[in-house]
N, CA, C and O atoms as a GROMACS GRO file, in nm:
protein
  508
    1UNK      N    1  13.061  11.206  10.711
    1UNK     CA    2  12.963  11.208  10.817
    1UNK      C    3  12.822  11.190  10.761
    1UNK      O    4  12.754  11.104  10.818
    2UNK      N    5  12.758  11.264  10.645
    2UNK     CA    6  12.641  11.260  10.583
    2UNK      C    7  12.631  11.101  10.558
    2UNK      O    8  12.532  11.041  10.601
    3UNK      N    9  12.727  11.036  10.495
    3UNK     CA   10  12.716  10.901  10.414
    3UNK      C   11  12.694  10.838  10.502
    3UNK      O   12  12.616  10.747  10.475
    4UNK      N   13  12.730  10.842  10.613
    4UNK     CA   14  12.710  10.770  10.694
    4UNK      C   15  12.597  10.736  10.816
    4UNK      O   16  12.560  10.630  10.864
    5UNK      N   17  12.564  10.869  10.840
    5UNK     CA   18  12.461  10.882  10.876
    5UNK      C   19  12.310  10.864  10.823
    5UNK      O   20  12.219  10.839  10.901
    6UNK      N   21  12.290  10.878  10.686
    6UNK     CA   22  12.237  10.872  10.585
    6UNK      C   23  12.221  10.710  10.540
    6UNK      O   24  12.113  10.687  10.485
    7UNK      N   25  12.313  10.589  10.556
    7UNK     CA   26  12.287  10.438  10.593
    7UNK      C   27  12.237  10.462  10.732
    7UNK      O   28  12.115  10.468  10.747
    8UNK      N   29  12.311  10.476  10.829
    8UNK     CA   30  12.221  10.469  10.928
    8UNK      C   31  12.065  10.458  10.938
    8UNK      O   32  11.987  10.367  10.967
    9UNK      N   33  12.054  10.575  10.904
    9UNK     CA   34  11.925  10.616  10.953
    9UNK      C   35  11.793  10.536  10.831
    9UNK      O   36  11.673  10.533  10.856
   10UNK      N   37  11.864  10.472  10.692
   10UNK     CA   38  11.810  10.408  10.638
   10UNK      C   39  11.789  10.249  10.681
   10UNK      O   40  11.708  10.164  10.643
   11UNK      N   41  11.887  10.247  10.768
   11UNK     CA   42  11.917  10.098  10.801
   11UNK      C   43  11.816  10.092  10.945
   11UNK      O   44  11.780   9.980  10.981
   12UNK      N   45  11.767  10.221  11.031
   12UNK     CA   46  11.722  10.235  11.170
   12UNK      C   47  11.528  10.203  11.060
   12UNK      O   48  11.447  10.113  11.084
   13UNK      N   49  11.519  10.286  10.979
   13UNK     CA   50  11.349  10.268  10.893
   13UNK      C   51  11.342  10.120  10.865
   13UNK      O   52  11.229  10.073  10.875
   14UNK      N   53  11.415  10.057  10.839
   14UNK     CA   54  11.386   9.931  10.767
   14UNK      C   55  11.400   9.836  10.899
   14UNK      O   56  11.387   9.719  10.861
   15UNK      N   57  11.416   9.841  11.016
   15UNK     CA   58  11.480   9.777  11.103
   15UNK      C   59  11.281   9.827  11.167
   15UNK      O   60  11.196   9.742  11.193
   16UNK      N   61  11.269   9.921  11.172
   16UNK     CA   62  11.132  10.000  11.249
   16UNK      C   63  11.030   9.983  11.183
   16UNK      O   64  10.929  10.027  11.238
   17UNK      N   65  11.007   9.905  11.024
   17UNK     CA   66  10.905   9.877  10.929
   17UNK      C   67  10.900   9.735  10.947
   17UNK      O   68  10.800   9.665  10.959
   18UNK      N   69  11.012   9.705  10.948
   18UNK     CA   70  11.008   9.511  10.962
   18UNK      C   71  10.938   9.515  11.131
   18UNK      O   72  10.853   9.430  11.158
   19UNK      N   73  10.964   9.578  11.198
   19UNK     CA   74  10.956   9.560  11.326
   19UNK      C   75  10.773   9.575  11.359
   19UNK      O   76  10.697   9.499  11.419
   20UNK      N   77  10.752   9.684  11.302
   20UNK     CA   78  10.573   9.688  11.249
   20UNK      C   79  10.529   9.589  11.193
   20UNK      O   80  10.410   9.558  11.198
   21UNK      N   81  10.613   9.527  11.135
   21UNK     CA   82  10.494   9.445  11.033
   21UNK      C   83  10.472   9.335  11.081
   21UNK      O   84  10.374   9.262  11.071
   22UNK      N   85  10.612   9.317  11.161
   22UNK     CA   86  10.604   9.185  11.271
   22UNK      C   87  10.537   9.154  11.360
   22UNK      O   88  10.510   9.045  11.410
   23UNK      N   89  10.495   9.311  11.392
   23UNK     CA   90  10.405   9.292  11.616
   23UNK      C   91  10.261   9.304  11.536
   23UNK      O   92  10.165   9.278  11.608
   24UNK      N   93  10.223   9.345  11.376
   24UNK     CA   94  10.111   9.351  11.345
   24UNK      C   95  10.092   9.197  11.308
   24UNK      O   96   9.980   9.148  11.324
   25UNK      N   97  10.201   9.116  11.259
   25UNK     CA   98  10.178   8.952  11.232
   25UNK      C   99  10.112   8.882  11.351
   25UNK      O  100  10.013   8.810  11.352
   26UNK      N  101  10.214   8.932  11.482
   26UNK     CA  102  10.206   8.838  11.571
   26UNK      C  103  10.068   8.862  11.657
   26UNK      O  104  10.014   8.770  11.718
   27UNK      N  105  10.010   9.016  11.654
   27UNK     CA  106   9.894   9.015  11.692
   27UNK      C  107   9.798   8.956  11.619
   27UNK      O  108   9.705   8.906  11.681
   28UNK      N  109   9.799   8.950  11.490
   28UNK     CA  110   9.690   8.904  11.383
   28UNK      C  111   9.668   8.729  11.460
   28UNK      O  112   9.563   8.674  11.492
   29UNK      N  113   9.816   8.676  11.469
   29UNK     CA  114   9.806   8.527  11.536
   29UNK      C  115   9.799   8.507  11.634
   29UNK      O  116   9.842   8.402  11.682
   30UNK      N  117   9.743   8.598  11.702
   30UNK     CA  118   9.770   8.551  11.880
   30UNK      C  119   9.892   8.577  11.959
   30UNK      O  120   9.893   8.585  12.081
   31UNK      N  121  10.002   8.589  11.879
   31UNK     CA  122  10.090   8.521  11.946
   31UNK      C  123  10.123   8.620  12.088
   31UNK      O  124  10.068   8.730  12.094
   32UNK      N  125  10.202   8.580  12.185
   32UNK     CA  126  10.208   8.668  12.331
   32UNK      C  127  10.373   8.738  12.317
   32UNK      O  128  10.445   8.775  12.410
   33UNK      N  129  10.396   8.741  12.198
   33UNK     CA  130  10.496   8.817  12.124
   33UNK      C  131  10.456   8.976  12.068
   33UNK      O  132  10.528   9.076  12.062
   34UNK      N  133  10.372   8.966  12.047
   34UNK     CA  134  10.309   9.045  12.058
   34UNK      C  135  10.296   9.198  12.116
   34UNK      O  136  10.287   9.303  12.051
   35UNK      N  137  10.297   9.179  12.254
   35UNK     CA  138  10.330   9.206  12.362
   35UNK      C  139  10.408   9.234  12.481
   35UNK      O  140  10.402   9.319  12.570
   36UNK      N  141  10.499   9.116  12.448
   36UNK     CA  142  10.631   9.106  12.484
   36UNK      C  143  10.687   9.233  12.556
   36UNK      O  144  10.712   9.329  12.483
   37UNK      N  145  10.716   9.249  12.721
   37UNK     CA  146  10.780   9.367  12.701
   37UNK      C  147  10.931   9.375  12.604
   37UNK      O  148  10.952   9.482  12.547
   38UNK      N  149  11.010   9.287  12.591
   38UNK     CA  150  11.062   9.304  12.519
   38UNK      C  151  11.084   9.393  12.342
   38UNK      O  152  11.164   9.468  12.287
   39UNK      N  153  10.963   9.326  12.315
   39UNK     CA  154  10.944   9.384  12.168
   39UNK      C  155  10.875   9.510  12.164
   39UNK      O  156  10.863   9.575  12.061
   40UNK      N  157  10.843   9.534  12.243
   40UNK     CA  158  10.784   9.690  12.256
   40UNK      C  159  10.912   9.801  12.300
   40UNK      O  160  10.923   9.921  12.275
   41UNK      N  161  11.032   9.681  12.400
   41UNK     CA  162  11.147   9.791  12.398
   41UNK      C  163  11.191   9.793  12.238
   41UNK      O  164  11.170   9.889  12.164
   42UNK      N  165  11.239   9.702  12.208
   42UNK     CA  166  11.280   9.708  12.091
   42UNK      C  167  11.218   9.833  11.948
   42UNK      O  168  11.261   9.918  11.870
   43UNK      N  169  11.109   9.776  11.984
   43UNK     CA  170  11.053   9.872  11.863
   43UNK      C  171  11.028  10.023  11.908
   43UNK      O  172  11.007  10.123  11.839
   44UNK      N  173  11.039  10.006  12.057
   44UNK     CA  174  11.047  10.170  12.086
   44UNK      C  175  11.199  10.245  12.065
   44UNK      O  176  11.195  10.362  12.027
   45UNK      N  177  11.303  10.196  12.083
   45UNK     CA  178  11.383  10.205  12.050
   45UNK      C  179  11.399  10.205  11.893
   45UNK      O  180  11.442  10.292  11.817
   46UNK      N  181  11.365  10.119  11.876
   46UNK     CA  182  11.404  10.152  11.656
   46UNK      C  183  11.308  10.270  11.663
   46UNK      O  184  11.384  10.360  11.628
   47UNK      N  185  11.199  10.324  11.684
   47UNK     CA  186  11.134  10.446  11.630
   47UNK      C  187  11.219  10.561  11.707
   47UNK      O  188  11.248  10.658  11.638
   48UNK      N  189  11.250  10.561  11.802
   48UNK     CA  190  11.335  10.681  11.850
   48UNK      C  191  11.475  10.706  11.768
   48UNK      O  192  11.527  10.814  11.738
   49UNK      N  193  11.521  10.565  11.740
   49UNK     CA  194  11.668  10.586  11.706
   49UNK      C  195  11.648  10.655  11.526
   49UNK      O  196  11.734  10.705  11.454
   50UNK      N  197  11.521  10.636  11.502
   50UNK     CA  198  11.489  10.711  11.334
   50UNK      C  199  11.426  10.844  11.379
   50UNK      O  200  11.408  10.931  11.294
   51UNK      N  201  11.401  10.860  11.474
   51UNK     CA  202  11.360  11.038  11.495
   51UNK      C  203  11.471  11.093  11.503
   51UNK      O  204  11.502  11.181  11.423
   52UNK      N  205  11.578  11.041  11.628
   52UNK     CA  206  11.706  11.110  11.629
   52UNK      C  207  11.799  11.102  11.521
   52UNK      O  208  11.868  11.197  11.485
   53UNK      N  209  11.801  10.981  11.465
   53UNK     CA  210  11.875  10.992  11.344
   53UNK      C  211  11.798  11.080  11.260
   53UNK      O  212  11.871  11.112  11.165
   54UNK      N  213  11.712  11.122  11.253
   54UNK     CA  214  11.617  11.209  11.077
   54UNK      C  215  11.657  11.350  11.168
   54UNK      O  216  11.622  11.454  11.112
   55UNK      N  217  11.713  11.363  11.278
   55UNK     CA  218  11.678  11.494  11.342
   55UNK      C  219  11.856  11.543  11.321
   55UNK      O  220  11.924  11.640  11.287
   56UNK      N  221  11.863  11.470  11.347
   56UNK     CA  222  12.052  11.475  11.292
   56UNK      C  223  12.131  11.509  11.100
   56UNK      O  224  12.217  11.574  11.041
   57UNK      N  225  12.049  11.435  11.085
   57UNK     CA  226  12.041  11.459  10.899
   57UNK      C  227  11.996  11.603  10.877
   57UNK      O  228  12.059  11.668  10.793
   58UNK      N  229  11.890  11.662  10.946
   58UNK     CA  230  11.819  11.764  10.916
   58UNK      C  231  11.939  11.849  10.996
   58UNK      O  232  11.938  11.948  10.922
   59UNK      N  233  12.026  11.875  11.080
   59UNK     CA  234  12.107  11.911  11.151
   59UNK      C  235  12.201  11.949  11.055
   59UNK      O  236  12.227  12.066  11.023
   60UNK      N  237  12.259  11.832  11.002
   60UNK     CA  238  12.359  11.815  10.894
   60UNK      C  239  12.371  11.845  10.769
   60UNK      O  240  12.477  11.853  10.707
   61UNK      N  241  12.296  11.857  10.740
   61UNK     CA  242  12.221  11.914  10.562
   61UNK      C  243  12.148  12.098  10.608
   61UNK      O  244  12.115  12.186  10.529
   62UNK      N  245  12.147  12.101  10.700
   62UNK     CA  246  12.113  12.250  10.783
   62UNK      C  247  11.972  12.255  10.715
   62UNK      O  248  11.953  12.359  10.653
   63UNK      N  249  11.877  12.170  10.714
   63UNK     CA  250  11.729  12.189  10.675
   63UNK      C  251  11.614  12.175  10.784
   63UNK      O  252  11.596  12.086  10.868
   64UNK      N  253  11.537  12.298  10.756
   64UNK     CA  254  11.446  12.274  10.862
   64UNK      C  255  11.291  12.290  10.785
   64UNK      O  256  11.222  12.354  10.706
   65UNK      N  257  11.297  12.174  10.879
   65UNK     CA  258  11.091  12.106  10.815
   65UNK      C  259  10.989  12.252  10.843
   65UNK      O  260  10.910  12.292  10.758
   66UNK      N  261  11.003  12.298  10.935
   66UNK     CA  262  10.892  12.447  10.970
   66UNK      C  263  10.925  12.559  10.894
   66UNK      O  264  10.882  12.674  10.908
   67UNK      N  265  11.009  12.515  10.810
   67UNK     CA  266  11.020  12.653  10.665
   67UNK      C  267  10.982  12.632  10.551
   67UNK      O  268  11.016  12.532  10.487
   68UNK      N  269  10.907  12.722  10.508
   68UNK     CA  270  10.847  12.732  10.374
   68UNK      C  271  10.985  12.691  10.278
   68UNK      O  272  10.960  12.615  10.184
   69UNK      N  273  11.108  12.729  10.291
   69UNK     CA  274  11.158  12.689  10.190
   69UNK      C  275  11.171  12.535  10.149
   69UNK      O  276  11.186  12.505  10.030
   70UNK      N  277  11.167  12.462  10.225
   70UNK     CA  278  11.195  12.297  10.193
   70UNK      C  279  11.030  12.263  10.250
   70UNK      O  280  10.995  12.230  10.363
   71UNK      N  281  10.955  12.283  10.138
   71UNK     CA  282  10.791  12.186  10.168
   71UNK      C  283  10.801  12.062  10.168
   71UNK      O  284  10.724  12.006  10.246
   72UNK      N  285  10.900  11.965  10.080
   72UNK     CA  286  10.903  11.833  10.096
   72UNK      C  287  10.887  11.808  10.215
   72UNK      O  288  10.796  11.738  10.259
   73UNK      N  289  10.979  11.866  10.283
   73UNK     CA  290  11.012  11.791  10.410
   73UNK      C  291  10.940  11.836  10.522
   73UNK      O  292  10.946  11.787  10.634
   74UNK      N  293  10.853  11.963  10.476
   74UNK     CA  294  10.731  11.976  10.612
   74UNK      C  295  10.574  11.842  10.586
   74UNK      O  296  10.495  11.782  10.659
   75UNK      N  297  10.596  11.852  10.464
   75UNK     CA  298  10.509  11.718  10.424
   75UNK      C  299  10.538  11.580  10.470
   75UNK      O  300  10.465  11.487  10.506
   76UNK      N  301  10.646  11.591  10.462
   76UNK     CA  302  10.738  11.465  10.514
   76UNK      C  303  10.695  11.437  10.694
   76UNK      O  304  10.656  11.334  10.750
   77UNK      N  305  10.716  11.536  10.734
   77UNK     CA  306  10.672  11.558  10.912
   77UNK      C  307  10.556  11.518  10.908
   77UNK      O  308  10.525  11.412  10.963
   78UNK      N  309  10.454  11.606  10.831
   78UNK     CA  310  10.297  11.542  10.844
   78UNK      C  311  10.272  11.458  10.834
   78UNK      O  312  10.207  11.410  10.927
   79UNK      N  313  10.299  11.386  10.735
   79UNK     CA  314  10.293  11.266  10.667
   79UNK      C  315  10.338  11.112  10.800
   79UNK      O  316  10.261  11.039  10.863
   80UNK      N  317  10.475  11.117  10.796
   80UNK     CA  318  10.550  11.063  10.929
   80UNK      C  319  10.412  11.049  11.071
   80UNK      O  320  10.378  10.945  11.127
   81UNK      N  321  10.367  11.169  11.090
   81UNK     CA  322  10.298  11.152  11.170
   81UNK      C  323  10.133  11.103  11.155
   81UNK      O  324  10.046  11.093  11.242
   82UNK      N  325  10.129  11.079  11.021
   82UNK     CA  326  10.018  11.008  10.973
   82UNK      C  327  10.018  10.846  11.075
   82UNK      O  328   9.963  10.785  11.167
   83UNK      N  329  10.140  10.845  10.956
   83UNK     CA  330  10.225  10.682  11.012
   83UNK      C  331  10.196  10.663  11.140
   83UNK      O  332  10.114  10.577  11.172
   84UNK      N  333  10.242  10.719  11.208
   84UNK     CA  334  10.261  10.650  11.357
   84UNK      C  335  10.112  10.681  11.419
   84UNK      O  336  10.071  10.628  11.522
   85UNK      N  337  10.065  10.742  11.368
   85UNK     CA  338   9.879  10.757  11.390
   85UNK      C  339   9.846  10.639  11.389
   85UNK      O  340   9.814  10.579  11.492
   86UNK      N  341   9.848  10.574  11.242
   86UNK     CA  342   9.767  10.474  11.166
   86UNK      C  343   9.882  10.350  11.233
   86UNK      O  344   9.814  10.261  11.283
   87UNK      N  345   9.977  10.332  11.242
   87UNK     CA  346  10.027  10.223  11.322
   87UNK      C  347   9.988  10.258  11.478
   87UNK      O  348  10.025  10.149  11.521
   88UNK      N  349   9.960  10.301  11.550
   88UNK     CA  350   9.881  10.347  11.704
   88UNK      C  351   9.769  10.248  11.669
   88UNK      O  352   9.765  10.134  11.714
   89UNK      N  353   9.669  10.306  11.577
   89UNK     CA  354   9.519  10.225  11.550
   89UNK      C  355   9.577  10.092  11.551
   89UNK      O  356   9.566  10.008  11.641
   90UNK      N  357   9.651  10.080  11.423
   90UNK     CA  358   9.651   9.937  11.397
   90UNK      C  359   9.678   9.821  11.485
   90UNK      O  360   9.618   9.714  11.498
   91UNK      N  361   9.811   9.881  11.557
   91UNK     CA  362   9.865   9.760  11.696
   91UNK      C  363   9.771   9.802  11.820
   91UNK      O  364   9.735   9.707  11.890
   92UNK      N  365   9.741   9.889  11.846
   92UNK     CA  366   9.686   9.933  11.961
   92UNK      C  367   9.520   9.997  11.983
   92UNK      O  368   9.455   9.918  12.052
   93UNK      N  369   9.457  10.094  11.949
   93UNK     CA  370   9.325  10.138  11.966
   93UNK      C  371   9.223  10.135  11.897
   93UNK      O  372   9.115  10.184  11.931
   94UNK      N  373   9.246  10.073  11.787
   94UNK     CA  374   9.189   9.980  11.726
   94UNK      C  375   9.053   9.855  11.769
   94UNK      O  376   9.081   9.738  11.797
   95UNK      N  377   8.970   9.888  11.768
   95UNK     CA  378   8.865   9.738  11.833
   95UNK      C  379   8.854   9.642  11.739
   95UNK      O  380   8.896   9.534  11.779
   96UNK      N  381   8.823   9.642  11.654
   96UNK     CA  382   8.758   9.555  11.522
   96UNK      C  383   8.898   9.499  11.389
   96UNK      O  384   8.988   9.576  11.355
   97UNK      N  385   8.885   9.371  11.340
   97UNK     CA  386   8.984   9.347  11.306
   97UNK      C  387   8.986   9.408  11.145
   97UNK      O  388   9.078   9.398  11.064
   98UNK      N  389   8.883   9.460  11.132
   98UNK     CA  390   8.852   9.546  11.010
   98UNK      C  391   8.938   9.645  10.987
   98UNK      O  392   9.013   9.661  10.891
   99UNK      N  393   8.916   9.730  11.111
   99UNK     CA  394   8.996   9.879  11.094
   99UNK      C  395   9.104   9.844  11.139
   99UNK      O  396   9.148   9.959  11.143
  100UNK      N  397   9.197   9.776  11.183
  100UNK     CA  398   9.332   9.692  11.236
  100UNK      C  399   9.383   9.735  11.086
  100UNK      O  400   9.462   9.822  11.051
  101UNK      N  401   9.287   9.616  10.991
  101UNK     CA  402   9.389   9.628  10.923
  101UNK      C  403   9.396   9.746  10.809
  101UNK      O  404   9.500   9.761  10.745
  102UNK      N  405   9.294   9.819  10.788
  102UNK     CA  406   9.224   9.936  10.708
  102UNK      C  407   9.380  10.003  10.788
  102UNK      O  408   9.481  10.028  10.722
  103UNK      N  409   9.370  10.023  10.935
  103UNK     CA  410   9.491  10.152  10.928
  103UNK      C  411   9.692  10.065  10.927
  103UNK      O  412   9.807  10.110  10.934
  104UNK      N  413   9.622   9.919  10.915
  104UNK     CA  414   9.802   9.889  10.912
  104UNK      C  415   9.798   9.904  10.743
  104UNK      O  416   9.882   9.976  10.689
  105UNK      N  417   9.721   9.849  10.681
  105UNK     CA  418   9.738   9.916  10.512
  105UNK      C  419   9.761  10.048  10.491
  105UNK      O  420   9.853  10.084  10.417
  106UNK      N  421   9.668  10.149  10.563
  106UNK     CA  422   9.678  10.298  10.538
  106UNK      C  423   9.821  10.328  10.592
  106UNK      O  424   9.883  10.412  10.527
  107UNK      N  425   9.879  10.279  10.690
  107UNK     CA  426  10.037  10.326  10.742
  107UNK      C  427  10.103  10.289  10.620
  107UNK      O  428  10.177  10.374  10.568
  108UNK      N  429  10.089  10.170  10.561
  108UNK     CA  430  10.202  10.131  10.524
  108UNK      C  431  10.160  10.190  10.330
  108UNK      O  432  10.250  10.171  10.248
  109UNK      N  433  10.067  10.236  10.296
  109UNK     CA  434  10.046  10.343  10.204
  109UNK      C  435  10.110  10.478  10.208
  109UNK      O  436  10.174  10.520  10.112
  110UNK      N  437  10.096  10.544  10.311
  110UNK     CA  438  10.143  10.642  10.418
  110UNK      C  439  10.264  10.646  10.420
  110UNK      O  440  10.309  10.760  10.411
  111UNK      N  441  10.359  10.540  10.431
  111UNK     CA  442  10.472  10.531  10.423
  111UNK      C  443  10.553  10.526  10.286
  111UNK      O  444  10.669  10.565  10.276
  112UNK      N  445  10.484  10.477  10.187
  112UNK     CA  446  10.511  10.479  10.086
  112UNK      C  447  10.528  10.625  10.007
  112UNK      O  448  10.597  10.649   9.908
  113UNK      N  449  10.447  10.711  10.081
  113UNK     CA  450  10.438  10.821  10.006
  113UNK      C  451  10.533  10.888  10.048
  113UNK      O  452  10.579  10.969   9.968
  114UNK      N  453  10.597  10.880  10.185
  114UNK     CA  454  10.715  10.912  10.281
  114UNK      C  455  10.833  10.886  10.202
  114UNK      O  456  10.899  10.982  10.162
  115UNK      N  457  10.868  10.767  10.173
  115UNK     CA  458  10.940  10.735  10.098
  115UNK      C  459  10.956  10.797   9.944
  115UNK      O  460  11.070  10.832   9.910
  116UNK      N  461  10.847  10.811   9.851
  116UNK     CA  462  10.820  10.882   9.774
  116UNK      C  463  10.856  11.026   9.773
  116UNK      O  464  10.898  11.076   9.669
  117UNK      N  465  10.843  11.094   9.880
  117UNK     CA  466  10.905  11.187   9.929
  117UNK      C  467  11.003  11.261   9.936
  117UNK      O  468  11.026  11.380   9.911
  118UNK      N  469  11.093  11.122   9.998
  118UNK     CA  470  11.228  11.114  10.058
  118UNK      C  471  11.326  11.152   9.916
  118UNK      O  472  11.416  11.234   9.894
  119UNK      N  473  11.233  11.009   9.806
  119UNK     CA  474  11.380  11.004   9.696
  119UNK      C  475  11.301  11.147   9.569
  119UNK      O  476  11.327  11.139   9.449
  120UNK      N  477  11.260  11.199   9.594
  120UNK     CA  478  11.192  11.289   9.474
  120UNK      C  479  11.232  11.413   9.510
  120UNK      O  480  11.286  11.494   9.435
  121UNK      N  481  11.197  11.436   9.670
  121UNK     CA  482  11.135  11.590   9.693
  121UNK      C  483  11.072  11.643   9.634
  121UNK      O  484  11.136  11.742   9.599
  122UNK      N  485  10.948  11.645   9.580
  122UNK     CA  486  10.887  11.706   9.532
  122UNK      C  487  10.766  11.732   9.645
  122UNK      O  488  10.725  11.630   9.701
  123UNK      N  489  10.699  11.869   9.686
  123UNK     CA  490  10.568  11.806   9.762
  123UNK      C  491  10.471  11.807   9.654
  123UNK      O  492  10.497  11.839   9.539
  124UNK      N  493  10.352  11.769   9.698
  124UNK     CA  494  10.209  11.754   9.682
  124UNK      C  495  10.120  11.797   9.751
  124UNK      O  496  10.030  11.850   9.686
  125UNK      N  497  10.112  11.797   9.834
  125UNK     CA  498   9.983  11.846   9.929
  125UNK      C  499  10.002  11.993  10.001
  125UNK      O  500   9.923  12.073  10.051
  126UNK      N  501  10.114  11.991   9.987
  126UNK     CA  502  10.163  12.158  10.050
  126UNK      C  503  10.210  12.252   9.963
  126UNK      O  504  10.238  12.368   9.994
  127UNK      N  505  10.222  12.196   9.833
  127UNK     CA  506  10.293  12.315   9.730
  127UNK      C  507  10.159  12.332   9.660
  127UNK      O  508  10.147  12.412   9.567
   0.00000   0.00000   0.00000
């Protein structure tokens, strides 16, 4: 069940990062893809299906992010919600094509450290 869930939910991030980087392409070009209600289901869907999947793992491994004992992974929460901050700015509230891309770089920094995270456990900012 873990192994499996565990591709999953790696396969739902990479499906929800490509999917960012894409609606941030197609806005950079104009394109009315962009926008699409379509691609907004889509990508709302890949970000839900990686909350419920990360919420299921945490289920399954019996770990919970609001306890001092596992800080990785309350860092991990913060962090996560950096992300979807700095992707908000970037595709959406954002005015200027400056800070567009200042917070689609900072997400995808942000994410890196998520990831960093993920394969280490170690925290940083909370230990």
């Amino acid at each position: 069940m873990y192994f499996a869930l565990k591709h999953l939910h790696l396969l739902l991030i990479a499906a929800a990062v490509l999917m960012f980087i894409l609606r941030f392409y197609w806005q950079q070009t104009g394109s009315l893809l962009a926008r699409s209600p379509r691609t907004l289901q889509v990508s709302g869907w890949c970000n839900g299906l990686v909350v419920i999947s990360g919420v299921l793992l945490c289920m399954v491994l019996d770990l919970n992010p609001l306890n001092n004992a596992v800080p990785w992974l309350s860092e991990k929460l913060v962090a996560i919600l950096v992300v979807a901050f700095l992707a908000l700015m970037a595709l959406r509230l954002a005015r200027g094509n400056l800070i567009r891309w200042f917070a689609f770089l900072g997400s995808l920094g942000w994410l890196y450290f998520v990831v960093k995270l993920a394969l280490f456990k170690h925290a940083s900012l909370f230990a």
